[in-house]
C-alpha positions as CSV (number, residue, x, y, z in Angstrom):
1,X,-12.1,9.8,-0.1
2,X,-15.2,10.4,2.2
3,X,-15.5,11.8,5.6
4,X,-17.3,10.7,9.1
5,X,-17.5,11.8,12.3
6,X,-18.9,10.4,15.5
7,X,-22.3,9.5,14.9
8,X,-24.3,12.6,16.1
9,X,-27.9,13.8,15.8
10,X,-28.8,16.1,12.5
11,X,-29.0,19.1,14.0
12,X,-30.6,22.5,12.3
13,X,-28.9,24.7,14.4
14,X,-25.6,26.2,13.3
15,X,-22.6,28.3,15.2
16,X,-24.9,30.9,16.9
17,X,-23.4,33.5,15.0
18,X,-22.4,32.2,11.5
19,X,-24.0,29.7,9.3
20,X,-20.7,26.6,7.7
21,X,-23.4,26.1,4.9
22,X,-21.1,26.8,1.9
23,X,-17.6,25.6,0.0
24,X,-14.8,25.2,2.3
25,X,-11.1,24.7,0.9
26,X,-8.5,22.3,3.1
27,X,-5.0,20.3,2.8
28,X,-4.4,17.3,4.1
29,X,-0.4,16.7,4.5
30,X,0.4,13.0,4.7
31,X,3.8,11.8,3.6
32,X,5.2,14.5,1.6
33,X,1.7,14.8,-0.4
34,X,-0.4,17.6,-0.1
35,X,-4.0,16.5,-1.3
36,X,-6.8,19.5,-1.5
37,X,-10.2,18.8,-0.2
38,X,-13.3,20.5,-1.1
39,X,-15.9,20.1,2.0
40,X,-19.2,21.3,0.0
41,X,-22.3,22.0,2.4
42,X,-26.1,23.1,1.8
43,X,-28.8,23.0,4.5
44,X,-32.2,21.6,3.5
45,X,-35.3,24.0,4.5
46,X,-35.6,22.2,7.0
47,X,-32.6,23.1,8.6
48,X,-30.8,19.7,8.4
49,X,-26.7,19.6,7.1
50,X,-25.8,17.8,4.0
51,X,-22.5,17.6,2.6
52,X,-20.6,15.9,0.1
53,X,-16.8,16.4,-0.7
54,X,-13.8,16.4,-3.3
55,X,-10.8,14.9,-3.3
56,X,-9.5,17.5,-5.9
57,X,-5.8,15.9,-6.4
58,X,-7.1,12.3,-6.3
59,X,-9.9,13.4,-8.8
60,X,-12.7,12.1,-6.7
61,X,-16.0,14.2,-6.7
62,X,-18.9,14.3,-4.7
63,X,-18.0,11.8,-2.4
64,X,-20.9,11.1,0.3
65,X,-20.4,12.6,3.9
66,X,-23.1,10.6,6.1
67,X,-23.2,12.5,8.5
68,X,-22.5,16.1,9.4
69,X,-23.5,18.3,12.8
70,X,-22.5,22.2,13.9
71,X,-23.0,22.5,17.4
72,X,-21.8,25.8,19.2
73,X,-19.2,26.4,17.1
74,X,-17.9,22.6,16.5
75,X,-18.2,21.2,13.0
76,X,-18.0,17.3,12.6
77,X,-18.3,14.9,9.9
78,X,-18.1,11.5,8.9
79,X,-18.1,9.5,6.2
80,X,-18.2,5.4,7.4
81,X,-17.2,4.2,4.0
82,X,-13.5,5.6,3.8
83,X,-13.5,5.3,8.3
84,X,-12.6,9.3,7.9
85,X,-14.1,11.3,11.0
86,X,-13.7,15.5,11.5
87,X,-14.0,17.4,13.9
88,X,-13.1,21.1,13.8
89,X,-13.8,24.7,15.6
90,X,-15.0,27.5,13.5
91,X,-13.7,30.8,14.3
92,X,-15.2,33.8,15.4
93,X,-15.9,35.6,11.5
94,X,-17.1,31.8,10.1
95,X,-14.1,31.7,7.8
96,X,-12.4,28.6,8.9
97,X,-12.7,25.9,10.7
98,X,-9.5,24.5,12.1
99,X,-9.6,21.1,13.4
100,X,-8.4,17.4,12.9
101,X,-9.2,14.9,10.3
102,X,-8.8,11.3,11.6
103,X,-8.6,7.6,9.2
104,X,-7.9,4.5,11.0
105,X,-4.7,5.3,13.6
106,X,-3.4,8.2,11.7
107,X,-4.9,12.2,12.6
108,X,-3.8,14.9,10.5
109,X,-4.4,18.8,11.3
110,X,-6.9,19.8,8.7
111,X,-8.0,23.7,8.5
112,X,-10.9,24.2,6.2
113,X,-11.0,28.0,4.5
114,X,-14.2,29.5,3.5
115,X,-14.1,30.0,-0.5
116,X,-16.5,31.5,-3.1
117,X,-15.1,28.9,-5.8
118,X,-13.2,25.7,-5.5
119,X,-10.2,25.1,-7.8
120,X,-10.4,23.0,-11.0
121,X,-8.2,20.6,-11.7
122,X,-6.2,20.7,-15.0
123,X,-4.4,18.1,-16.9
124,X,-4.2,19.8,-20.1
125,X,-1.6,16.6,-21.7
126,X,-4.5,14.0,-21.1
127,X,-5.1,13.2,-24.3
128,X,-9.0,14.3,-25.9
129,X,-10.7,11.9,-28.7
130,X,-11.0,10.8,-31.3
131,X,-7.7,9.9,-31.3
132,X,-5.6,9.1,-34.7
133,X,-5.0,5.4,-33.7
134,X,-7.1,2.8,-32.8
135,X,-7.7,1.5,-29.1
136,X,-8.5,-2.2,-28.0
137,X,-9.0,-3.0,-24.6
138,X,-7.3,-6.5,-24.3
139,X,-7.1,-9.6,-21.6
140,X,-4.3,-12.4,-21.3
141,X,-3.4,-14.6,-18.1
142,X,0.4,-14.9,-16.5
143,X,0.0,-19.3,-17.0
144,X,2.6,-19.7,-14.6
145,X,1.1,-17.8,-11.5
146,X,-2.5,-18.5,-13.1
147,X,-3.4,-14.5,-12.7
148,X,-5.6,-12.8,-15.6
149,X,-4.8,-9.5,-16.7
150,X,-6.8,-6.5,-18.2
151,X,-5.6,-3.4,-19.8
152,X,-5.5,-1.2,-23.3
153,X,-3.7,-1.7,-26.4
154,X,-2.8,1.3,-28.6
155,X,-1.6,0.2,-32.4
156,X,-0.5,3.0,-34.7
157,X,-1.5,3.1,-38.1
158,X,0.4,1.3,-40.1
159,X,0.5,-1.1,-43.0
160,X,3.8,-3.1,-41.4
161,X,4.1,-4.9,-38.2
162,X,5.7,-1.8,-35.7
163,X,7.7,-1.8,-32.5
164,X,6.2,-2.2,-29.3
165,X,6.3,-1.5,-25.7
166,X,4.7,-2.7,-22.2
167,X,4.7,-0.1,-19.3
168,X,5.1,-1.1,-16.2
169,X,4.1,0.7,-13.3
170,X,5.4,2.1,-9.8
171,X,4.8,0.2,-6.6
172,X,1.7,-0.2,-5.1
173,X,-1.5,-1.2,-6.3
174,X,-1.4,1.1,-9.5
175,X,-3.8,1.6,-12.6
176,X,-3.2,0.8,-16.3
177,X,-3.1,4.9,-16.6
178,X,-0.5,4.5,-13.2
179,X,-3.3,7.4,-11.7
180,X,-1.6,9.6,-9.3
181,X,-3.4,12.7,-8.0
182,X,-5.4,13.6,-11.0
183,X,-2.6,12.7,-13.9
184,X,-2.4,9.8,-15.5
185,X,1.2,9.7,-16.8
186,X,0.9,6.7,-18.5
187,X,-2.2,7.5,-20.7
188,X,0.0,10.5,-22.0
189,X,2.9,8.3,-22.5
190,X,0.9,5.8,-24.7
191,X,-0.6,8.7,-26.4
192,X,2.4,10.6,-27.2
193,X,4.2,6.9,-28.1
194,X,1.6,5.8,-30.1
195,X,1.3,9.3,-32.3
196,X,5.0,8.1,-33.0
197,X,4.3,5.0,-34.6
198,X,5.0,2.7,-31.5
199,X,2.6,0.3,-30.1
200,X,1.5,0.2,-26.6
201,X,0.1,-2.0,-23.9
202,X,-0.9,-0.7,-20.6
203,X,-2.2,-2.9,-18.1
204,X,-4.0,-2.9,-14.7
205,X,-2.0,-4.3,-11.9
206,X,-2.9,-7.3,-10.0
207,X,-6.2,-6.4,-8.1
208,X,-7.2,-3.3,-9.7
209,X,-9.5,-2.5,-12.8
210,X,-9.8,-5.6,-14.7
211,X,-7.0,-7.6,-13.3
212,X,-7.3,-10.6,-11.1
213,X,-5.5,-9.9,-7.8
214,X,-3.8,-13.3,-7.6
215,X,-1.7,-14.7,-4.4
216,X,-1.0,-11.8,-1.6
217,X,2.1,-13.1,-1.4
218,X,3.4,-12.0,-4.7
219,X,6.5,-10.0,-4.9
220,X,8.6,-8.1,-8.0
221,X,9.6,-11.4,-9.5
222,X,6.0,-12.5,-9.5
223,X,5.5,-9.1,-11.3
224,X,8.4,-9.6,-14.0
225,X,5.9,-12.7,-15.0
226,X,3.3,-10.5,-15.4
227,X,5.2,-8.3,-17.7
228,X,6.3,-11.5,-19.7
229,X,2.9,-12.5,-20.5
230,X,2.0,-9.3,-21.7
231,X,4.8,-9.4,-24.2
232,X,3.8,-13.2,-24.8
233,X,0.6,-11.3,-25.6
234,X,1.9,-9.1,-28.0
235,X,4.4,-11.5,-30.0
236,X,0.6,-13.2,-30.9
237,X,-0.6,-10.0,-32.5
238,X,0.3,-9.2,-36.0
239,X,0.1,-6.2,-36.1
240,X,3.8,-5.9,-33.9
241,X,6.8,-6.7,-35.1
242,X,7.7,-9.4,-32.5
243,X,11.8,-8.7,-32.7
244,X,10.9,-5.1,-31.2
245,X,9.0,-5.7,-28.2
246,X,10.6,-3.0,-25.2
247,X,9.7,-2.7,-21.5
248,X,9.3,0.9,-20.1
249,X,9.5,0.6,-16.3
250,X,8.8,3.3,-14.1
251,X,10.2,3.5,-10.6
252,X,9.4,-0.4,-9.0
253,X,8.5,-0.7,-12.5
254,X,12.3,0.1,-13.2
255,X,13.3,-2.7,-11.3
256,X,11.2,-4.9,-12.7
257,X,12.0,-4.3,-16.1
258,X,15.6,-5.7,-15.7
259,X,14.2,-9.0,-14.1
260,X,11.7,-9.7,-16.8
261,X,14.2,-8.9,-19.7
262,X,17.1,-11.6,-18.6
263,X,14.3,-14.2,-18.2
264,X,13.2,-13.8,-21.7
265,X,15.1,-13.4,-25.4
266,X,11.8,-12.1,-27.1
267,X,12.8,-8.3,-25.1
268,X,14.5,-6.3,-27.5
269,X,15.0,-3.1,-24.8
270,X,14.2,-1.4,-21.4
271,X,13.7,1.8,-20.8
272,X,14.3,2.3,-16.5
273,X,12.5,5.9,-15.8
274,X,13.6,6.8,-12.2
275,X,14.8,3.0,-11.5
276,X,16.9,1.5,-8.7
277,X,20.4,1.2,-8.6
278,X,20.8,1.3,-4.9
279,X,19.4,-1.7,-2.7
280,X,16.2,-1.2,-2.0
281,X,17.3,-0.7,1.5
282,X,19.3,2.3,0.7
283,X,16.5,3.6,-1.6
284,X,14.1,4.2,1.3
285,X,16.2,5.1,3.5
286,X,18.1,7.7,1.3
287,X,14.2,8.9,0.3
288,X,13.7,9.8,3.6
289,X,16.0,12.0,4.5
290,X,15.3,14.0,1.5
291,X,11.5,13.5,1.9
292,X,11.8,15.0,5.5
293,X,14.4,17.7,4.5
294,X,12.2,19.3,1.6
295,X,9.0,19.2,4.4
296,X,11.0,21.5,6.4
297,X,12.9,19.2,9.1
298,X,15.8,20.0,10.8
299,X,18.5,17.6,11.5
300,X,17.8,16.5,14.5
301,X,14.4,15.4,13.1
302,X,16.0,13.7,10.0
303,X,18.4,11.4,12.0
304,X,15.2,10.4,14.4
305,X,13.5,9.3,11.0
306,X,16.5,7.3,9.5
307,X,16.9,5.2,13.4
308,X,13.5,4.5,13.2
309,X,13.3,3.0,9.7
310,X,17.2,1.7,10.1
311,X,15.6,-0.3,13.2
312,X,12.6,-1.2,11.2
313,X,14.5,-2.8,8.4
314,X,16.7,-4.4,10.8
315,X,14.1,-6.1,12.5
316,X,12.2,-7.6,8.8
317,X,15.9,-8.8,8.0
318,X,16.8,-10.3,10.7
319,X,12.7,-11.7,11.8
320,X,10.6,-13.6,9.4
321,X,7.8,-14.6,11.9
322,X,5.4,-11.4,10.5
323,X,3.7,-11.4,14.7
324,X,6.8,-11.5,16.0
325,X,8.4,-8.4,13.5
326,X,5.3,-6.3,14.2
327,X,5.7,-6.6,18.0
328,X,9.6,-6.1,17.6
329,X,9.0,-3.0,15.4
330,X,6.5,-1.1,17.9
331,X,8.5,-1.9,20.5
332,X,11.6,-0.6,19.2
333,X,9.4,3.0,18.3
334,X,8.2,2.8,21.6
335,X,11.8,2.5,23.3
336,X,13.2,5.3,20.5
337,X,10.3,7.8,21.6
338,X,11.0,7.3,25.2
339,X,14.5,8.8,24.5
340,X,12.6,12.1,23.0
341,X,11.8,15.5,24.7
342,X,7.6,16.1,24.3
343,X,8.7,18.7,21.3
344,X,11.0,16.0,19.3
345,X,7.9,13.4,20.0
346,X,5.2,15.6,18.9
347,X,7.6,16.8,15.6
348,X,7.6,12.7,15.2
349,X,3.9,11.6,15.5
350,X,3.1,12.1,11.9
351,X,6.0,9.2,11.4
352,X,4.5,7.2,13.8
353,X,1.1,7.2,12.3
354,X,2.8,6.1,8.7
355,X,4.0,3.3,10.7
356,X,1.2,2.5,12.5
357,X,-0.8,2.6,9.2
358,X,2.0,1.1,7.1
359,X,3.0,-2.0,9.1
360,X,1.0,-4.7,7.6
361,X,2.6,-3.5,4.3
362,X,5.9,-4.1,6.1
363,X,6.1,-7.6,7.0
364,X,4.5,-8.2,4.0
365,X,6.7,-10.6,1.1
366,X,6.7,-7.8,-1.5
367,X,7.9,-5.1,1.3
368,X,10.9,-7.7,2.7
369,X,11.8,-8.4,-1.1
370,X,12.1,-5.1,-1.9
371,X,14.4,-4.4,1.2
372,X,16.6,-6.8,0.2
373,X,16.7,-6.5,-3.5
374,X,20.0,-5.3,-4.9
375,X,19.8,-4.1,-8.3
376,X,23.4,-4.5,-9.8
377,X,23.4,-8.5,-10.3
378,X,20.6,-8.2,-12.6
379,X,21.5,-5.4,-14.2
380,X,24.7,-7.1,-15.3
381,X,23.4,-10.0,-17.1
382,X,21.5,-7.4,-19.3
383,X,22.8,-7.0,-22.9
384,X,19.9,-5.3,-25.1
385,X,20.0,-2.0,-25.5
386,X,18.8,0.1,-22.1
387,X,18.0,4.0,-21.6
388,X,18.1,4.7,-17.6
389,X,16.7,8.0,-17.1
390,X,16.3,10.1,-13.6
391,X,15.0,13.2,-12.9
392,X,17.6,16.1,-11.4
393,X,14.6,16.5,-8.6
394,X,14.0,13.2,-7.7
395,X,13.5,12.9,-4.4
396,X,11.9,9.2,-4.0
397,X,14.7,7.8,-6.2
398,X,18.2,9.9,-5.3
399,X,19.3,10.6,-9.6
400,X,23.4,10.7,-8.9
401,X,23.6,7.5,-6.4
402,X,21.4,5.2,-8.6
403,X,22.3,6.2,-11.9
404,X,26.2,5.7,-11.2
405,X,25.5,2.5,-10.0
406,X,23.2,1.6,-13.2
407,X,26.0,2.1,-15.7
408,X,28.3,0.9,-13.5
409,X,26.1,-2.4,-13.2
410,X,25.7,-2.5,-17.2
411,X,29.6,-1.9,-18.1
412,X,30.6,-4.7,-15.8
413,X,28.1,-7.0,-17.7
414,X,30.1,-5.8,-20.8
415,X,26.6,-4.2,-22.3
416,X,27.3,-2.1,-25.4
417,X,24.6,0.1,-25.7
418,X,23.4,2.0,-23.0
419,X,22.5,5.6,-22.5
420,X,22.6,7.3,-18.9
421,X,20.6,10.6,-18.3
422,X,20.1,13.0,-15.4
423,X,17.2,15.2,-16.2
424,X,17.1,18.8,-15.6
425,X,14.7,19.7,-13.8
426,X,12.3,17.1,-13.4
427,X,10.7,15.1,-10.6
428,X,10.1,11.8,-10.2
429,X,7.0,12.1,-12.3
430,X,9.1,13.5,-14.6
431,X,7.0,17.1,-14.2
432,X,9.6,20.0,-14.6
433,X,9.0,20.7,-10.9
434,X,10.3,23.8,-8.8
435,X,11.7,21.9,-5.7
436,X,11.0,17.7,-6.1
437,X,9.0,17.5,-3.0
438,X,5.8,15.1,-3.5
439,X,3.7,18.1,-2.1
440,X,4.2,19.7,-5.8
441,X,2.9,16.4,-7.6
442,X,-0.9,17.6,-7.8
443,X,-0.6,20.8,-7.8
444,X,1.7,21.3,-11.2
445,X,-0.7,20.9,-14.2
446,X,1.7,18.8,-16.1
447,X,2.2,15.6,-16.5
448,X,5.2,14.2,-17.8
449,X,7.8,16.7,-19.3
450,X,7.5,17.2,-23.3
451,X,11.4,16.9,-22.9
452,X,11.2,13.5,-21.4
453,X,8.5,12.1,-23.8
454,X,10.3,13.1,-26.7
455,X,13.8,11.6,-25.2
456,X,12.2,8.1,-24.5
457,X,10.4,8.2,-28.1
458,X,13.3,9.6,-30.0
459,X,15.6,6.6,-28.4
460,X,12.8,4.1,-28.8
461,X,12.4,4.8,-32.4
462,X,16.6,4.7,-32.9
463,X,17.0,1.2,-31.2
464,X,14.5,0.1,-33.8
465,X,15.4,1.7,-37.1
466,X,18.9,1.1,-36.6
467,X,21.4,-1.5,-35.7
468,X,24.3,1.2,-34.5
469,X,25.2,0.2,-30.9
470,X,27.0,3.0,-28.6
471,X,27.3,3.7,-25.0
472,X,26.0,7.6,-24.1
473,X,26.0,9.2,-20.4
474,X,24.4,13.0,-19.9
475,X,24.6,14.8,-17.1
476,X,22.6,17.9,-16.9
């Protein structure tokens, strides 16, 4: 992240009174998140403003700010790269500066606090070298969608060929480390896997890092192919035992995992962490309300939310011309907001500016997929052994609704060995988290749960040291 404002003159001269050269401390809400933002500002001797600025959850440092001007008491900044602008007031003693941070059609209230130090970030589960295993960093293509894909392989010690796993990540344009405000979940997962004597292959999605971005219009089943070449991959490595090849999925990733494993007799098991159940209609819509509830809204506020996205999906079903849905969809906001009192409306613009911001992602082929995608089908046509796990504190994935409908889903298929967990505690990071809300993601230093590591190793290693086959469900 970088910041910009409208282009102004460098100016030497500060508030009259008090000087913004220093280390200023904000939050930016968006969604649920909180993301901390260190604004870091020296003046030259000759009087000219330059500042650079942190990203502390996203683990981005020193990011350029192009330009930056305090005149009478107004602070902006800009930063063109990243189309951020600022422009805040700073108050009589010069210890804030409360204002409004601005990227592309969305503005968020941003109030910047004077500080003598800036927080560190710490992530004390990333894992330090030399590490006891070896590391390989590894490239195979999907054939069928012609795609080429980068990411790390992580191969125990051993003098036998051992089990393996691909991870598969959450939705959206994700990292082989699946990178999410400063943790990097999946490096400690392949760590703490590896350490256990179980290979692992991590791999860039489609258009970041190494990886290729192939067509625009791919979707989750586009995905599962991607996941099949990567165990394609590994079957040609002799160092794994090609009859133990697993898929960990993590939420989308969750899905996914499922489609890949009926398409292919070479996956030996799944592990679904904070997978679908639910359509993926119900999913989002269910998040919400518990995504609104935990940021303080009231009832009233929650049902506003649910119409507008219950109108949203509506429209993507029923219109498949993507010009058409988008002018449907804003119309339909507009008509809802016209209903509103000016308090209800400004308690909704932050929703409006996710939808504004969001709507190409909408009527895009992976978004109406996922709307549409029911999970249970699938699910019942898988017979290898599966461990479905969701965190007590989920909020993105709702733990009771979805699990009951993954064992349901499994027993009707007739699948004899599967083990359903609820989590205690956990988030849908799987952090032992106080109340679930994504607000809590970057600030908790952990990164996934010791408890949760050690549940999907200990049932990794079982499925592949023995042949005993028995359905187990946990609640709590």
């Amino acid at each position: 992240m970088t910041y910009h404002s409208s282009p102004a003159p460098w100016c030497s001269a500060l508030s009259t009174q008090h000087s913004v050269a220093g280390t200023w401390l904000g939050v930016l809400e968006a969604q649920g998140f909180k993301l901390r933002i260190v604004l870091k500002i020296t003046q030259t001797p000759e009087g000219k403003l330059v500042a650079k600025m942190d990203s502390l959850d996203q683990a981005a440092n020193d990011l350029p700010i192009d330009t930056i001007t305090s005149e009478s008491g107004v602070v902006r900044f800009e930063a063109r790269a990243l189309s951020l602008s600022y422009e805040g007031k700073l108050n009589d003693d010069g210890s804030e500066i409360v204002g409004n941070l601005k990227q592309g059609p969305a503005t968020f209230p941003v109030t910047f606090k004077r500080t003598e130090k800036a927080p560190t970030l710490g992530r004390p589960q990333d894992p330090q070298k030399p590490y006891p295993y070896s590391e390989e960093e590894v490239s195979y293509e999907n054939t069928i969608d012609k795609v080429r894909l980068t990411g790390t392989l992580t191969l125990p010690p051993s003098r036998k060929p051992v089990p393996a796993v691909v991870l598969i990540t959450g939705s959206g344009g994700q990292d082989r480390n699946e990178t999410l405000l400063g943790h990097r979940p999946f490096l400690v997962l392949a760590d703490h896997l590896t350490r256990r004597g179980i290979a692992v292959l991590r791999v860039d999605d489609r258009g970041m890092g190494g990886s290729a971005p192939g067509s625009p219009n791919a979707t989750s089943e586009n995905y599962a192919e991607d996941v099949l070449a990567g165990v394609a991959f590994l079957k040609g490595r002799k160092e794994i035992n090609p009859r133990q090849i697993g898929l960990i999925g993590h939420s989308e990733g969750g899905m996914i995992a499922p489609i890949a494993a009926v398409r292919s007799k070479d996956v030996a098991f799944i592990v679904m962490m904070a997978g679908m159940g639910q359509t993926g209609t119900d999913v989002i819509l269910m998040q919400g309300d518990l995504l609104q509830k935990a940021s303080g809204s009231g009832p009233e506020m929650i049902t506003q939310v649910r119409k507008a996205f219950e109108q949203i999906f509506a429209i993507l079903k029923a219109e498949k011309d993507n010009v058409a849905a988008e002018k449907k969809i804003r119309e339909a906001v507009v008509s809802q907001m016209a209903t509103m009192t000016e308090a209800q409306k400004k308690a909704f613009a932050p929703v409006l500016g996710t939808i504004n911001a969001q709507m190409k992602m909408y009527v895009s082929d992976w978004f109406r997929y996922f709307l549409l995608f029911d999970p249970g089908p699938t699910l019942a046509k898988v017979r290898i052994p599966v461990l479905a796990i969701v965190g007590e504190k989920d909020l993105q994935v709702p733990p009771q609704e979805n699990l009951v409908l993954i064992e349901a889903a499994l027993k009707k298929g007739g699948n004899k060995n599967y083990t359903i967990l609820l989590m205690p505690g956990v988030n849908h990071l799987f952090q032992t988290a106080k109340t679930g809300s994504p607000s809590e993601y970057g600030v908790i230093e952990e990164t996934v749960s010791p408890t949760a590591l050690q549940t999907i190793s200990d049932w990794i290693l079982k499925q592949t040291t023995t042949r005993k086959r028995a359905n187990t469900r946990k609640v709590g």
